[in-house]
C-alpha positions as CSV (number, residue, x, y, z in Angstrom):
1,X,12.4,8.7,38.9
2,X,12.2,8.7,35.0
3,X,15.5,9.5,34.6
4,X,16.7,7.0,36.8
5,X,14.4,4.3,35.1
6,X,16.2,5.3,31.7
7,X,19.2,4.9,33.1
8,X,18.8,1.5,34.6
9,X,17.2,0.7,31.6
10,X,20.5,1.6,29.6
11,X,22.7,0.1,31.7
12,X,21.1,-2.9,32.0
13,X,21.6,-3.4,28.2
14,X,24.7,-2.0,27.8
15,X,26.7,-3.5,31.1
16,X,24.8,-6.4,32.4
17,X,25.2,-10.4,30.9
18,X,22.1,-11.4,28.3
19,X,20.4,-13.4,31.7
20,X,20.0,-9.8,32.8
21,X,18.7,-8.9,29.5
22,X,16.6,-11.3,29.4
23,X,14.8,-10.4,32.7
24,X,14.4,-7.0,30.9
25,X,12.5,-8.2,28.3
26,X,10.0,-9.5,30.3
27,X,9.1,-7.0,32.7
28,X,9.1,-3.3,31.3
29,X,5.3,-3.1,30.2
30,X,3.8,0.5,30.6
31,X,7.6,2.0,31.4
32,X,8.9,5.1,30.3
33,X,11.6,4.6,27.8
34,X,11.9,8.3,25.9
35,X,14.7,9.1,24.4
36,X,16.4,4.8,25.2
37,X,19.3,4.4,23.5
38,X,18.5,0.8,23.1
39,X,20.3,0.3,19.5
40,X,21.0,-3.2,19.0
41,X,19.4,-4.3,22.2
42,X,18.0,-8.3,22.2
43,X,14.4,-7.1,23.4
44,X,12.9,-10.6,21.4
45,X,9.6,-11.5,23.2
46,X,9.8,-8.0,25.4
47,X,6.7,-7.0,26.9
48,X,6.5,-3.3,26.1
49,X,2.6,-3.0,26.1
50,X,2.5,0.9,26.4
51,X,5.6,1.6,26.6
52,X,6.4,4.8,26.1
53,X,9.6,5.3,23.6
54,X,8.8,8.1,21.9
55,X,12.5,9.2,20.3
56,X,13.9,6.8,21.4
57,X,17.2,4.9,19.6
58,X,16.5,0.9,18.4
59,X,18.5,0.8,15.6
60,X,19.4,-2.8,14.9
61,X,17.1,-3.9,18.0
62,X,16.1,-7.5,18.1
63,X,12.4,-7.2,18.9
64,X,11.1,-10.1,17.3
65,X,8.0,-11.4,18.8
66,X,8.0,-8.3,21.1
67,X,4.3,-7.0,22.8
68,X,4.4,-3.3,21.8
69,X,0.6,-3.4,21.6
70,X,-0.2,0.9,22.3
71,X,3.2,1.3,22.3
72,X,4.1,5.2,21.9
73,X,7.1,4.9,19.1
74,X,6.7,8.2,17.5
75,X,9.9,9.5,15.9
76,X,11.6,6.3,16.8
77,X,14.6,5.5,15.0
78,X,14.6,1.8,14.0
79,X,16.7,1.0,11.2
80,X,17.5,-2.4,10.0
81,X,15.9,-3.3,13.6
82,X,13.6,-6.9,14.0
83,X,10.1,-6.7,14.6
84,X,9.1,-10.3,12.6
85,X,5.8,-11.4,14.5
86,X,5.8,-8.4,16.6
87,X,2.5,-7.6,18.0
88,X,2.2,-3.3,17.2
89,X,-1.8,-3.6,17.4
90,X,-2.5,0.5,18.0
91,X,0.8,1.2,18.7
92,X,1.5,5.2,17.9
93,X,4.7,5.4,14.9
94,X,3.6,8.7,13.7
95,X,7.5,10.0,12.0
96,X,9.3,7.0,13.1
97,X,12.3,5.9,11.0
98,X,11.9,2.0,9.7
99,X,14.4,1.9,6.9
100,X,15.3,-1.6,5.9
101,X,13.6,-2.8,9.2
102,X,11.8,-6.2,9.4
103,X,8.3,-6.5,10.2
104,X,7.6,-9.6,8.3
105,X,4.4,-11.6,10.1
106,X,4.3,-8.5,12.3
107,X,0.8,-7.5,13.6
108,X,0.4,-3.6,13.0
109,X,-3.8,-3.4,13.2
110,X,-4.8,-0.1,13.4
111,X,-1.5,1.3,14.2
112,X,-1.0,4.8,13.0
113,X,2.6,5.1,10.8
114,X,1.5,9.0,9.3
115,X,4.6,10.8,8.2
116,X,6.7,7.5,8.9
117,X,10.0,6.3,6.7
118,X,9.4,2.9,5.8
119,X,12.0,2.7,3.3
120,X,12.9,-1.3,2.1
121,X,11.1,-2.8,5.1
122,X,10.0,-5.7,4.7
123,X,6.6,-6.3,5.7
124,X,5.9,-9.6,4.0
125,X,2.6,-11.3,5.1
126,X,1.7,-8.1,8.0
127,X,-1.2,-7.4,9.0
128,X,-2.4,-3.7,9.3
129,X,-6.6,-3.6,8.7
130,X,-7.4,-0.3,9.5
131,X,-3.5,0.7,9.9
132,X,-2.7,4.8,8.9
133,X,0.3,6.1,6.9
134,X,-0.8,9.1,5.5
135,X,2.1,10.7,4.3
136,X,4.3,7.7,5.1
137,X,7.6,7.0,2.9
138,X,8.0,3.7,1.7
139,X,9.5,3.3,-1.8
140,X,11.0,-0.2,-2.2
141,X,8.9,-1.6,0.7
142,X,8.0,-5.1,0.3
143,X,4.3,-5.9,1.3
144,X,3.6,-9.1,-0.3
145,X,1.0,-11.3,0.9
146,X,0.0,-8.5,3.6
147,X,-3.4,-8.7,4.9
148,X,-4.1,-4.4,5.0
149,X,-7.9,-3.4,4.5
150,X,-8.7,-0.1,5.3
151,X,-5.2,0.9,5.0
152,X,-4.8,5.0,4.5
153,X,-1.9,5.5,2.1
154,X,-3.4,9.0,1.1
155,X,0.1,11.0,-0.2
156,X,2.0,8.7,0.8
157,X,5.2,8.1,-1.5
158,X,4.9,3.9,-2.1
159,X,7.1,4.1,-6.0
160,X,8.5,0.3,-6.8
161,X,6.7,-0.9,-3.5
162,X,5.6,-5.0,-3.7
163,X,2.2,-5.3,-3.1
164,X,1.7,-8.7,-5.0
165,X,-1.0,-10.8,-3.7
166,X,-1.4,-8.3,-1.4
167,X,-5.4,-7.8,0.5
168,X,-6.1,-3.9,0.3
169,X,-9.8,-5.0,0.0
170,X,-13.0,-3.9,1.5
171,X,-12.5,0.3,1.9
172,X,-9.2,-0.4,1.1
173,X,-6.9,3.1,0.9
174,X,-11.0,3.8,1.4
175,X,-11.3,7.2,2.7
176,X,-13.2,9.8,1.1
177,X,-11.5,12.5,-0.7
178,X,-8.8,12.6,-3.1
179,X,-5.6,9.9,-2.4
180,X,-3.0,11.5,-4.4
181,X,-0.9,8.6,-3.2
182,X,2.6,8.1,-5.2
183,X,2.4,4.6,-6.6
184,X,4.6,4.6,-9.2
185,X,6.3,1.3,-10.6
186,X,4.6,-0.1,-8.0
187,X,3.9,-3.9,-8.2
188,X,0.1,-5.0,-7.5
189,X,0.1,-8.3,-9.6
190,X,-3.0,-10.4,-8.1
191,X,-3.6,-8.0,-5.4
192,X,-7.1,-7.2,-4.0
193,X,-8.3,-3.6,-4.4
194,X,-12.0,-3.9,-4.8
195,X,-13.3,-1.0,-3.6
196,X,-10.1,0.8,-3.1
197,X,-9.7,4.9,-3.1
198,X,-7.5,5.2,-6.1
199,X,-8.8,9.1,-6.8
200,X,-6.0,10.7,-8.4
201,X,-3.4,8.2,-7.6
202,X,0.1,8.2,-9.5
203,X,0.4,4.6,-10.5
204,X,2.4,5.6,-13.9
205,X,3.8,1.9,-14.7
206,X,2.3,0.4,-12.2
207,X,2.1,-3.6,-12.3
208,X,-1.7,-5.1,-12.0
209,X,-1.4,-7.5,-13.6
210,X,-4.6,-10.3,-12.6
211,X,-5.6,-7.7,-9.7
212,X,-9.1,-7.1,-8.6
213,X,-9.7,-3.8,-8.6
214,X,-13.8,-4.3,-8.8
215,X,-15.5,-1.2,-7.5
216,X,-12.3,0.6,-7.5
217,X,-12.2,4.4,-7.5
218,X,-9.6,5.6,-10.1
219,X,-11.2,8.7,-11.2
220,X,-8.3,11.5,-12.6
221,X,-5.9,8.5,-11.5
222,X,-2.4,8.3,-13.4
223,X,-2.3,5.2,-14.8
224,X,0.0,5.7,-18.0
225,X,2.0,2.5,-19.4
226,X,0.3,0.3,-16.9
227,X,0.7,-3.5,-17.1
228,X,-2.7,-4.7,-16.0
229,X,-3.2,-7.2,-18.2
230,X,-6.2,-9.7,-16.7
231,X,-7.0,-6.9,-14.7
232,X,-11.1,-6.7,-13.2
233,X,-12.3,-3.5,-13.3
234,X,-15.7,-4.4,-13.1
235,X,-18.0,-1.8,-11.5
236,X,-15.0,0.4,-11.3
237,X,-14.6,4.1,-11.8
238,X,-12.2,5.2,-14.5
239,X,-13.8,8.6,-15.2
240,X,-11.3,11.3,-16.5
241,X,-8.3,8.2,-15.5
242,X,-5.0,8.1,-18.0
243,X,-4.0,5.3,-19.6
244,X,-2.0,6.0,-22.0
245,X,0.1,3.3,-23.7
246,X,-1.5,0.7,-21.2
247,X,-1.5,-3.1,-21.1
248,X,-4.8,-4.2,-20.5
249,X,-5.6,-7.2,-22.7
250,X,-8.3,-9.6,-21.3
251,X,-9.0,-7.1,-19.0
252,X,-12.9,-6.7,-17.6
253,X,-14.3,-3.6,-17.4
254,X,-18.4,-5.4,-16.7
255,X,-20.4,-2.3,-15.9
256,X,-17.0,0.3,-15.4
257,X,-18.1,3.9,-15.5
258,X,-15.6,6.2,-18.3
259,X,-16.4,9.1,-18.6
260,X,-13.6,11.1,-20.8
261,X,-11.2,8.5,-20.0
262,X,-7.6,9.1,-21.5
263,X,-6.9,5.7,-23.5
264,X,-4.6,6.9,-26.1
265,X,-2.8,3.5,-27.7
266,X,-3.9,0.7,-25.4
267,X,-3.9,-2.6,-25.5
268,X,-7.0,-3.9,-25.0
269,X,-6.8,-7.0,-26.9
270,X,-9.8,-9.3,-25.7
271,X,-10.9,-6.9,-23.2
272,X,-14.3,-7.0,-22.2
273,X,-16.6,-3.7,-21.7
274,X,-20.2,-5.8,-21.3
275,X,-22.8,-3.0,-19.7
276,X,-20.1,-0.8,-19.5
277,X,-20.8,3.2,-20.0
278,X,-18.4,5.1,-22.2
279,X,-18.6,9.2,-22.6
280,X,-15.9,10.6,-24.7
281,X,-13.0,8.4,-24.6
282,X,-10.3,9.0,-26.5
283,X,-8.9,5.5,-28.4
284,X,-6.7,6.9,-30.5
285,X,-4.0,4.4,-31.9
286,X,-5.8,1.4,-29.6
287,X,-5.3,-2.2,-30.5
288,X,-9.3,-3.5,-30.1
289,X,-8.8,-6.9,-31.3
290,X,-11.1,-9.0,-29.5
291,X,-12.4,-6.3,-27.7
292,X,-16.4,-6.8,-26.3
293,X,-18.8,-4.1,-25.6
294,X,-22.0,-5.8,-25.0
295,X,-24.2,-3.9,-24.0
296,X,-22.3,-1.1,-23.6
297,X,-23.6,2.4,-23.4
298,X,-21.2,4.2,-25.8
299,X,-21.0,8.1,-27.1
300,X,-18.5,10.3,-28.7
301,X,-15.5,7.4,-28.9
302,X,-12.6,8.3,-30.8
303,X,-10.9,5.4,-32.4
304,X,-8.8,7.3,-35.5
305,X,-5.6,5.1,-36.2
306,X,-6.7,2.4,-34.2
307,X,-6.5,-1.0,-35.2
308,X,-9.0,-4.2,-35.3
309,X,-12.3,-2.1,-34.2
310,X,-15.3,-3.5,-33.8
311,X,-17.5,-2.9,-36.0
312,X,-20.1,-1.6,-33.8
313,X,-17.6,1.2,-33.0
314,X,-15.9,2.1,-36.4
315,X,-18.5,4.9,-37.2
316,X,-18.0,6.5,-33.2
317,X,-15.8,9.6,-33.5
């Protein structure tokens, strides 16, 4: 009986006119679908609730609009396929192949995408609070505007992803334990991060440039050559964090905890470090001018070479 389900399924794509298509998309919620060859199949508006198309083929599948709410997808190969507005709420994508697929608008709430390639999608303005992608691939993804609290990006690989205005706020990447997710290049201008699991992140020329990262968790994050200028990092930990070379004038740091922090010839022109505790940070070569540290519990700072220092701070070594 399964077999002869995939089969009619196939044929019914391949063979019969798009009014027979169309009667497709309407009624194959709950069927089993492994293994489909469905590749360029017009499934727009289907109703695949749980579905079951675990391997199956939909590269270049028109699925716009489709119901794949706890859909089973894993190791599905959709490249360059449509899922704009899609509903994927809990569907299962564990190892499924989205290169340059579109999932702009799509609705991807708790759906679990660990070990997925995600490679140039397009994701602008999705929604996926809660969504997992541990381990997922996505350089060059393009997540602008995407609503993703909660998200778990722990080791994933995310270099020269957009993230711009992007909401990764709340837990954001917040589980406990180290993230060690590959952010390199990527761009986070006006993003949300407060609270956000950061904890050994690579974000080596990373853009955050106006992005909230209040009550962030960077601790023994990469962060060298960042552009984060207007950057908040109020209430933020940046404890044993590298920042060499970064851009981070007019940054806030309000009550920031850095603790050997690695800040080797930043910019932090008219940066503000009010109530802010600093052990044994290392501003060698730093441009300070406008700096403020109001308040600030500072010990064993190290600004040799560094240029317009407050003169609060010129006698710290």
């Amino acid at each position: 009986m399964r077999l002869t389900i995939t089969l009619f399924v196939g044929l019914m794509i391949t063979v019969l006119p798009a009014t027979a298509q169309e009667r497709l998309a309407k009624a194959v919620a709950g069927a089993d679908l492994r293994g489909a060859d469905l590749s360029g199949a017009d499934l727009k508006g289907a109703d695949l609730r749980g579905a079951n198309l675990t391997g199956a083929n939909l590269n270049g599948a028109e699925l716009g609009k489709a119901d794949l709410r706890e859909a089973y997808l894993r190791e599905v190969n959709a490249v360059g396929a449509n899922f704009e507005g899609a509903n994927l709420g809990n569907a299962d994508l564990t190892r499924a192949n989205l290169s340059n697929a579109v999932l702009r608008g799509s609705n991807l709430t708790l759906a679990k995408l660990d070990g997925a390639t995600v490679l140039g999608v397009q994701a602008s303005g999705a929604f996926l609070p809660g969504a997992s992608m541990v381990k997922a691939r996505g350089a060059g993804a393009d997540f602008s505007g995407a609503f993703m609290p909660d998200v778990d990006l722990r080791q994933g690989m995310f270099s020269k992803a957009n993230f711009t205005e992007a909401d990764l706020g709340g837990r954001g990447m917040g589980h406990p334990g180290p993230n060690s997710a590959r952010l390199g290049g990527a761009d986070f201008s006006n993003a949300k991060l407060s609270g956000a699991n950061l904890v050994n992140a690579y974000m080596a020329e990373s853009i955050l440039v106006d992005a909230d990262l209040t009550g962030a968790d960077l601790g023994w994050a990469d962060m060298s050559w960042a552009r984060a200028k207007g950057a908040n990092f109020s209430k933020a930990n940046l404890s044993w964090t590298r920042l060499y070379g970064a851009e981070l004038g007019g940054a806030v740091f309000q009550g920031a905890l850095l603790v050997s922090t690695q800040m080797t010839g930043v910019d932090v022109n008219g940066a503000d470090f009010s109530k802010a505790k600093m052990q044994g940070i290392d501003l060698t070569q730093a441009n300070m001018k406008g700096a403020r540290f109001d308040g600030a519990e500072i010990e064993a700072i190290n600004v040799h070479a560094s240029r317009s220092v407050p003169a609060g701070l010129k006698g710290e070594k």
